[in-house]
Backbone as numpy.savetxt, mean C-alpha at the origin, in Angstrom:
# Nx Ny Nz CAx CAy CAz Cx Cy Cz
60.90 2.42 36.76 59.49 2.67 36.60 58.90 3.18 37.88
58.14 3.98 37.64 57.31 4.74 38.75 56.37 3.72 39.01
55.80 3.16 40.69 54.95 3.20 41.20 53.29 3.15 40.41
53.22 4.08 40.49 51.66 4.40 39.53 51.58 3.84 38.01
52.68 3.65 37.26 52.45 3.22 36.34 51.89 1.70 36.10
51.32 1.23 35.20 51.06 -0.27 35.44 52.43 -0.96 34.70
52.30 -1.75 35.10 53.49 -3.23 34.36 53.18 -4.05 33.32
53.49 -3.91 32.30 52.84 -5.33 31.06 54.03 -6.06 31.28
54.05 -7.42 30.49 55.21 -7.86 30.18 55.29 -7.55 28.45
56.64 -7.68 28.47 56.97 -7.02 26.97 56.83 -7.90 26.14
55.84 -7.15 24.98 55.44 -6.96 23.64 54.03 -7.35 23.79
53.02 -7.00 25.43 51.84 -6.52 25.08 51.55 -5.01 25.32
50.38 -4.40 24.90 49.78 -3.25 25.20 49.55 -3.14 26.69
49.76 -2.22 27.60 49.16 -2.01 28.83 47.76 -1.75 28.66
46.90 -1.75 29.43 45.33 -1.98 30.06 45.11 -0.36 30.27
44.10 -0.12 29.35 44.29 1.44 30.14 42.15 1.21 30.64
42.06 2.17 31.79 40.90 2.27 32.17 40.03 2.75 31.67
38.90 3.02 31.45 37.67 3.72 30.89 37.42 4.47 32.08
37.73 5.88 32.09 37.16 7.03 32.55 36.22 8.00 32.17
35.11 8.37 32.77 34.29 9.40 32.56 33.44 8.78 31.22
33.44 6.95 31.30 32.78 6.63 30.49 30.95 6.84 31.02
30.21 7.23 29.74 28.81 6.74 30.11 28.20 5.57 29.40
27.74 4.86 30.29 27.48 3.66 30.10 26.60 3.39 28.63
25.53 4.49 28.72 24.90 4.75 27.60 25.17 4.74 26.12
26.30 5.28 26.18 27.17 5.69 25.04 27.88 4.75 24.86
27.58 4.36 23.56 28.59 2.90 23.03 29.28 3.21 21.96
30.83 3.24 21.94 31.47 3.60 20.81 30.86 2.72 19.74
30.91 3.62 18.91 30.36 3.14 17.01 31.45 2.39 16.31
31.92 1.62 15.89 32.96 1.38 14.89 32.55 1.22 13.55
33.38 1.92 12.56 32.94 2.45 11.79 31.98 1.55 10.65
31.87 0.01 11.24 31.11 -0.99 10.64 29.48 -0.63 10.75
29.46 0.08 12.10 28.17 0.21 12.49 27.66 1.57 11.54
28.63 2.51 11.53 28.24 4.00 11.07 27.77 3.66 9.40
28.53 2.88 8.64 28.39 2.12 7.63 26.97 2.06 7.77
26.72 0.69 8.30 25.20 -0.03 8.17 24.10 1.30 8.46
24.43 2.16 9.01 23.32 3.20 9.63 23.26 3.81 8.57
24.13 4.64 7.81 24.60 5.29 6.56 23.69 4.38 5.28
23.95 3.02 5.06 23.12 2.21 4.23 21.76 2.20 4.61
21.33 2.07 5.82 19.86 1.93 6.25 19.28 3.00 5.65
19.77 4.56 5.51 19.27 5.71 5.61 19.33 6.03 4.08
19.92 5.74 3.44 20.61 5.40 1.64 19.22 4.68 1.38
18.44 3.57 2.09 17.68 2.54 1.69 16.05 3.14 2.09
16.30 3.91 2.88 15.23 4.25 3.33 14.42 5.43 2.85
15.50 6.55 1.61 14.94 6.96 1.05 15.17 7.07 -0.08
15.50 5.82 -0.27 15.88 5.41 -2.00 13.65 4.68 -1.77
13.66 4.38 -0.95 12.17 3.96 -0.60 11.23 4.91 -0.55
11.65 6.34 0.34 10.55 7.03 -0.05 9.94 7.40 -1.45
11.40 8.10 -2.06 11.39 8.31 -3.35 10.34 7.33 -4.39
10.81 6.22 -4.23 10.07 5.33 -5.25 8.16 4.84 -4.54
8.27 5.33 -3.58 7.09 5.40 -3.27 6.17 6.30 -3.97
6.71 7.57 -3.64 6.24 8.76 -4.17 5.89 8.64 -5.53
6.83 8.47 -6.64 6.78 8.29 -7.65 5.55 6.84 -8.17
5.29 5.53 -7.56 4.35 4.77 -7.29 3.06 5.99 -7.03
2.77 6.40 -5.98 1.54 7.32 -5.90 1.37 8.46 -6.95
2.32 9.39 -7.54 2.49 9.86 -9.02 1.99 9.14 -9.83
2.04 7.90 -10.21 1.99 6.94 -11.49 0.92 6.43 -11.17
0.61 6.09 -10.20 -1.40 5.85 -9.71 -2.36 6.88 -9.96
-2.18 7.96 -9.39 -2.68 9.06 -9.54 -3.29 9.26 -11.23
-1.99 9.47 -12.19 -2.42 9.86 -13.20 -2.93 8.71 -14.45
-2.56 7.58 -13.41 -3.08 6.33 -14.50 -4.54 6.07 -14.56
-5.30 5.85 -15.79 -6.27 5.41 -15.74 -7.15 4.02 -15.39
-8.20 4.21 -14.77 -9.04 3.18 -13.79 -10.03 2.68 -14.46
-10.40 1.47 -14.20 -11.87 0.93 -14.57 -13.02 1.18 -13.92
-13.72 1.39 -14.20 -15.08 1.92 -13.33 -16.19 0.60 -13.98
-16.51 0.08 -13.38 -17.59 -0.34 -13.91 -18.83 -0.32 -12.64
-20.25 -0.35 -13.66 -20.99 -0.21 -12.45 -21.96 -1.30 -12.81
-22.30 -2.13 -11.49 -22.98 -3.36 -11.68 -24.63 -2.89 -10.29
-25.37 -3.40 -11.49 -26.82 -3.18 -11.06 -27.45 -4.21 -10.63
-26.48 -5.08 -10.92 -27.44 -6.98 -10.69 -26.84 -7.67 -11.14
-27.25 -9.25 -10.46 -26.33 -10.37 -11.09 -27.37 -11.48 -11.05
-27.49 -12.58 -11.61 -28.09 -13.64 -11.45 -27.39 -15.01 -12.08
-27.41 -15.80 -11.22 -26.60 -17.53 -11.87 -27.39 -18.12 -12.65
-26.90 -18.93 -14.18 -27.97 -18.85 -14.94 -26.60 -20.53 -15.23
-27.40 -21.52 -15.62 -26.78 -22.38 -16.42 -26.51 -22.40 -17.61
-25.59 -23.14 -18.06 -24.82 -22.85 -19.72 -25.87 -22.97 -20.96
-26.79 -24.24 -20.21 -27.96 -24.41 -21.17 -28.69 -23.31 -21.46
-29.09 -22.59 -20.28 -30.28 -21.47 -20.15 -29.83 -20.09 -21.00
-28.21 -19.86 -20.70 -27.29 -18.54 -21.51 -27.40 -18.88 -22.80
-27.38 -20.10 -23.14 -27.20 -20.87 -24.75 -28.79 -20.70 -25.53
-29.82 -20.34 -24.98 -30.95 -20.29 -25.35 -31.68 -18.77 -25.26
-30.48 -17.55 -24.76 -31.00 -16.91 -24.74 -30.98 -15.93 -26.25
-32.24 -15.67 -26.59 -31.89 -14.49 -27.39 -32.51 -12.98 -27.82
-32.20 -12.31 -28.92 -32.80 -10.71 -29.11 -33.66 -10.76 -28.39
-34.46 -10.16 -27.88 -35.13 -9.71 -26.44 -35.79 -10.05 -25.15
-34.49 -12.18 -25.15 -34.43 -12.30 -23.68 -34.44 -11.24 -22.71
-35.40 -11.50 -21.53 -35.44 -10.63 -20.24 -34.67 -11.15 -19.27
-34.03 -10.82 -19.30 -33.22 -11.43 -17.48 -33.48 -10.87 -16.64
-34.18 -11.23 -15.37 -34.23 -11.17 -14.33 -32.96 -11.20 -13.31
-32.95 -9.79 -12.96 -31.82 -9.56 -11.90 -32.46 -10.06 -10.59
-31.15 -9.37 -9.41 -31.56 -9.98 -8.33 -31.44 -8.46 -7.43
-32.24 -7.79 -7.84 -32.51 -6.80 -7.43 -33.81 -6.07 -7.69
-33.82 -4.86 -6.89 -35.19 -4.21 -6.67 -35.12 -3.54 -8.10
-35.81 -2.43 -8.71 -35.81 -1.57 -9.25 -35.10 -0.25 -8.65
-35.67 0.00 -7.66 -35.30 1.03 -6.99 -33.50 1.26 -5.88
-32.84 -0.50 -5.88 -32.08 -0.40 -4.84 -30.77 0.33 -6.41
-29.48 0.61 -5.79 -28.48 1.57 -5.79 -27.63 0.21 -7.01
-26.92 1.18 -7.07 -26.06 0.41 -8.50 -24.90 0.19 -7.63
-23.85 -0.66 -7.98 -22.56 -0.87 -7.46 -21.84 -0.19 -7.95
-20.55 0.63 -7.79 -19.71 1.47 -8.62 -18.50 1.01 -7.85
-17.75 -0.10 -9.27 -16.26 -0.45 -8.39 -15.27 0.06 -9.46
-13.89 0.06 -8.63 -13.24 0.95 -9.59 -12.10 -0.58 -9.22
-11.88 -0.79 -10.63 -10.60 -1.58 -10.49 -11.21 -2.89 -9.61
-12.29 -2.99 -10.16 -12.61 -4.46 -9.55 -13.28 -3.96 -7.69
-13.10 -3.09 -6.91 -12.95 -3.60 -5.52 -14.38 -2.11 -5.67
-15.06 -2.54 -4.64 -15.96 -1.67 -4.49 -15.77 -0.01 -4.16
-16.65 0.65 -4.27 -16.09 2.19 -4.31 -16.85 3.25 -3.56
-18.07 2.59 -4.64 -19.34 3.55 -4.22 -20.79 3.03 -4.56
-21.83 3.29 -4.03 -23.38 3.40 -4.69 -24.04 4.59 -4.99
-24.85 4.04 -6.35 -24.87 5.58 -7.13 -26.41 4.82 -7.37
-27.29 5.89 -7.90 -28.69 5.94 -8.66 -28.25 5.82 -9.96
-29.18 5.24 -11.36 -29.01 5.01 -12.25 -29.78 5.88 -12.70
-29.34 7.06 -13.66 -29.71 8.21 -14.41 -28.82 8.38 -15.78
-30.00 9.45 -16.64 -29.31 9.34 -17.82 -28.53 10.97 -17.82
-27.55 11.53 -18.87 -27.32 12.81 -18.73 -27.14 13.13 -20.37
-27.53 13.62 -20.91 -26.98 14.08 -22.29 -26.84 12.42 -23.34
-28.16 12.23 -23.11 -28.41 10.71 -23.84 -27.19 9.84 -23.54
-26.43 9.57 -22.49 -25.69 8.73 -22.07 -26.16 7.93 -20.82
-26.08 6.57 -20.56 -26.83 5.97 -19.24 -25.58 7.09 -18.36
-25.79 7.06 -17.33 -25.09 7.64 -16.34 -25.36 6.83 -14.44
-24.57 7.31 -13.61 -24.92 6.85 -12.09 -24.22 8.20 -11.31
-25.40 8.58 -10.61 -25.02 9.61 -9.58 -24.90 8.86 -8.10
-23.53 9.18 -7.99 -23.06 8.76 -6.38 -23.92 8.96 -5.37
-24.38 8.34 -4.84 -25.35 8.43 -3.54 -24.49 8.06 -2.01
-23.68 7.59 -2.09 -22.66 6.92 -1.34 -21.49 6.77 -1.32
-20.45 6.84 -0.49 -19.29 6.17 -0.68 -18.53 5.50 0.01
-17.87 4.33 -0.47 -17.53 3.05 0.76 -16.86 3.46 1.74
-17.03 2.92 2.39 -15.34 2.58 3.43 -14.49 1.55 2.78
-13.47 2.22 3.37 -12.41 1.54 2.84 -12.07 0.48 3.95
């Protein structure tokens, strides 16, 4: 044996050095390339079904309802009301209607009629 060579004892592998390694660079084994490969499989198996979620929102239909007033009334007082009870809201005449879509607020609108239908023209619109 030459000098320069290294020495194991027999029936291990000799030691070989890491040259012109950069530290930076970390070999992958192919467990890792795997999991990265799955992450990326998962990640737009996610966009996809996102997209398709905002598709299916989009064209689905919403509740709108628009609330002008509310007032707390006891069971007795609802139980006594009838054909042309007045209820008293808790509002002005003049203040803005609520316009929620799907329950959560949306917008405020004026209360107008259009083609003999009540109607509400948007005057506002929330923040989200």
């Amino acid at each position: 044996m030459s000098p320069s060579t290294p020495q194991t004892e027999p029936g291990k592998k000799p030691k070989t050095e890491a040259k012109n390694q950069d530290p930076q660079k970390a070999v992958q084994t192919p467990s890792e390339d795997d999991a990265k490969a799955r992450a990326a499989k998962i990640a737009a198996r996610k966009a996809r079904a996102a997209a398709l979620i905002a598709q299916a929102n989009a064209t689905s239909p919403r509740r709108i309802t628009v609330v002008y007033g509310s007032i707390l009334k006891k069971q007795k007082e609802v139980d006594s009301f009838t054909k042309g009870t007045v209820i008293q809201l808790d509002r002005q005449p003049i203040e803005s209607a609520e316009i929620l879509v799907d329950g959560k607020l949306f917008a405020k609108g004026k209360l107008s009629s259009q083609n003999g239908h009540a109607s509400v023209q948007i005057t506002e619109i929330v923040k989200k």
